[in-house]
C-alpha positions as CSV (number, residue, x, y, z in Angstrom):
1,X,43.3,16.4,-4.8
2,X,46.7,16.5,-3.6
3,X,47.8,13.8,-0.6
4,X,51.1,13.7,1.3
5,X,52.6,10.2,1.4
6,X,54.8,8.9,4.3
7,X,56.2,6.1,5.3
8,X,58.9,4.3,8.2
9,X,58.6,7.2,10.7
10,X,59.5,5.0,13.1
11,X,58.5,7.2,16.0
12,X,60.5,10.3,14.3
13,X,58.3,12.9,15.3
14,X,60.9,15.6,14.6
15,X,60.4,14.6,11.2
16,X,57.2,14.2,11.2
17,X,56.4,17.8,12.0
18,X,58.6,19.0,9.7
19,X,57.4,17.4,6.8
20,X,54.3,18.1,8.0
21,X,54.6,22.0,8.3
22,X,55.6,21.3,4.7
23,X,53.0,19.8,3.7
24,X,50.1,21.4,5.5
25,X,51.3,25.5,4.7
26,X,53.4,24.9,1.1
27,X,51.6,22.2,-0.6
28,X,48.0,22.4,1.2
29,X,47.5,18.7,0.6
30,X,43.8,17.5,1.2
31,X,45.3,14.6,3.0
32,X,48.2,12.3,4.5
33,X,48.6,9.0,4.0
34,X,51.2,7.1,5.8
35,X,52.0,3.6,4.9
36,X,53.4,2.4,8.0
37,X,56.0,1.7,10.9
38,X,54.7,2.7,13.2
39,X,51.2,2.9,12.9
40,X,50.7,4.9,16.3
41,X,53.0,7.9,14.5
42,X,50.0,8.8,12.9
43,X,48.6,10.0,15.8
44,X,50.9,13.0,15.5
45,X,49.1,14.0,12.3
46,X,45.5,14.6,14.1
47,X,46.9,17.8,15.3
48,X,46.5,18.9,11.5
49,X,43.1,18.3,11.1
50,X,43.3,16.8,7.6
51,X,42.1,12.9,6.2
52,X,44.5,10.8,7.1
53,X,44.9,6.8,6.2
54,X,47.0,4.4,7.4
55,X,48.1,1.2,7.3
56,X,50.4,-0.5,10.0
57,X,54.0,-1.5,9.2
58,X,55.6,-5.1,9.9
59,X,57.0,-4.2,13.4
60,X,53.5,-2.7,14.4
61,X,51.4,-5.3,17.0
62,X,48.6,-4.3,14.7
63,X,50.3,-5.9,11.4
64,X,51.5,-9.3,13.1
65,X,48.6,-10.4,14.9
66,X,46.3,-9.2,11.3
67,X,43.8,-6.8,13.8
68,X,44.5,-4.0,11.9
69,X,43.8,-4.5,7.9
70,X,47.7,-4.9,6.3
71,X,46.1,-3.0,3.3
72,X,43.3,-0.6,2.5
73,X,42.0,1.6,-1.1
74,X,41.0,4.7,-1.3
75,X,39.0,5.9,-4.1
76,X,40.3,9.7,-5.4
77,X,38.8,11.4,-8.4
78,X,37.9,7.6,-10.1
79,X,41.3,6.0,-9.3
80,X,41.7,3.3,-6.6
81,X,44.9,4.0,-4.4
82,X,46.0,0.9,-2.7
83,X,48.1,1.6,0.4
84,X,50.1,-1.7,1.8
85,X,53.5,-0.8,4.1
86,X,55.1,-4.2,2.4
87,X,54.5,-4.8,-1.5
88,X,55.9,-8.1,-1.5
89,X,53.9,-9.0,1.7
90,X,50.6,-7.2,1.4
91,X,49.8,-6.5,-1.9
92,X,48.7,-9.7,-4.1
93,X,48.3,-9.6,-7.6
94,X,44.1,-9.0,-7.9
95,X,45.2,-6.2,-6.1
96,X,47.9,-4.9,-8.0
97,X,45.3,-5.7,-11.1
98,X,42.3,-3.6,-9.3
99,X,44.6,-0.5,-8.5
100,X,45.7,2.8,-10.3
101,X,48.0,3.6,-8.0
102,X,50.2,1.7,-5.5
103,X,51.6,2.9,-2.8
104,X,54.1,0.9,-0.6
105,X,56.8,1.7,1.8
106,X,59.3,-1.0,3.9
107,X,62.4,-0.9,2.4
108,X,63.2,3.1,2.9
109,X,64.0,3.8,-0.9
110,X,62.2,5.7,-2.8
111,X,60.5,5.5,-6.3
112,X,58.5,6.3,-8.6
113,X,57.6,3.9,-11.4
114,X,55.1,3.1,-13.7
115,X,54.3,-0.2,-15.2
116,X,51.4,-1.3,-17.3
117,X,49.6,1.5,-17.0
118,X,50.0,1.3,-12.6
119,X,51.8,3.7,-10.8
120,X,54.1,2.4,-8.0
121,X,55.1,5.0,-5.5
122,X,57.1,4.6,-2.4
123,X,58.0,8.0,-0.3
124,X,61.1,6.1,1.2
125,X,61.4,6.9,4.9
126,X,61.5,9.6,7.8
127,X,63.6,7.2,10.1
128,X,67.3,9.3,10.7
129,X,69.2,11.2,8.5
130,X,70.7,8.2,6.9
131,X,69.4,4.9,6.9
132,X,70.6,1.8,4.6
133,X,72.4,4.4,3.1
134,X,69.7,6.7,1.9
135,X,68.7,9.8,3.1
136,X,64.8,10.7,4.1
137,X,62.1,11.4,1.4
138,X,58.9,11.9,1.2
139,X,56.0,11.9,-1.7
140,X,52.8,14.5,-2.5
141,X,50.5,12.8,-4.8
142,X,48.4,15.6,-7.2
143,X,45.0,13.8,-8.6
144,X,43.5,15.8,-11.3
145,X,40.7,15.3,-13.6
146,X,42.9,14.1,-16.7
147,X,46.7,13.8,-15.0
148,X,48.2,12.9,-12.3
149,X,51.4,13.9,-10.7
150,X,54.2,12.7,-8.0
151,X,57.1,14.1,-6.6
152,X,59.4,12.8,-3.9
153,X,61.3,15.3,-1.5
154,X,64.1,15.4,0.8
155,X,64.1,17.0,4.1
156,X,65.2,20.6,2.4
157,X,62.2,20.0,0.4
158,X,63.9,19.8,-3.2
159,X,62.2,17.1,-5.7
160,X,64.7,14.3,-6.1
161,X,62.0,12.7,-8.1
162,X,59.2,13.5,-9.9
163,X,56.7,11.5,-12.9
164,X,53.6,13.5,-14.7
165,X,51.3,11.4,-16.3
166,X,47.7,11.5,-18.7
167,X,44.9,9.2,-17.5
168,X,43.0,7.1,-19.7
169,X,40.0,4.1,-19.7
170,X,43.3,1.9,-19.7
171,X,45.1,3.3,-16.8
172,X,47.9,6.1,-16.5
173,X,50.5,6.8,-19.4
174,X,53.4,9.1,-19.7
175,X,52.3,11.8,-22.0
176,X,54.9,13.2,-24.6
177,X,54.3,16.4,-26.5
């Protein structure tokens, strides 16, 4: 399965169509998942007709007054993908335990990281062409029987990061060899 992974549109729909057009006709991802601020952008992604999940950002009506869930998991091929917009906010650590893969937005910088066997992954943001200093990104998320893949990507769509890794009983491992 292979999901796009957004994050801090903050209402940039011009972004938001782009990557999308991406998305949708180059990568023909299954589904979108965007992690927040704003939570009503995601509206824009019905037009496509894929899954889409969502979780609301910190500035979202949704997130402060808790009506809308601050964090959900989604279950892909056997691996539970948490999504929370704030990492240090949302995600506590049964949940960090209990997921494969982690996905988190909020502070508009990328990464890819794994760490005991977990795979952290924030897409950065679609916000401007430059915000605290870093241009936007995005992620696309392959889930395959035996790997699993991520690579972020700038607005020209060029990987400026990337992480292949083997899955085991034990969790997700950087294969050598």
């Amino acid at each position: 399965m292979k999901i796009g992974i957004i994050s801090d549109t903050h209402r940039n729909y011009e972004y938001i169509e782009k990557v999308m057009q991406f998305l949708t006709k180059k990568q023909n991802v299954d589904a979108v998942y965007h992690l927040g601020d704003d939570y009503d952008d995601a509206k824009a992604l019905e037009e496509y007709h894929i899954e889409v999940a969502q979780v609301p950002g910190i500035y979202d009506d949704g997130y402060r007054n808790k009506t809308i869930p601050a964090k959900i998991t989604e279950n892909v091929l056997g691996l539970n993908i948490l999504l929370v917009h704030s990492l240090q906010n949302d995600a506590k650590d049964d949940d960090l335990f209990r997921a494969d893969i982690i996905l988190h937005g909020h502070t508009h910088m990328e990464e890819l990281r794994l760490e005991d066997g977990h795979l952290f992954i924030n897409p950065g943001h679609l916000k401007g062409p430059l915000d605290r200093n870093k241009a936007p990104t995005f992620a696309v998320l392959t889930i395959l029987d035996r790997e699993v893949s991520a690579v972020v990507y700038d607005l020209k769509f060029k990987p400026v990061n990337s992480i292949e890794l083997s899955r085991s009983e034990n969790g997700l491992y950087k294969s050598y060899g």
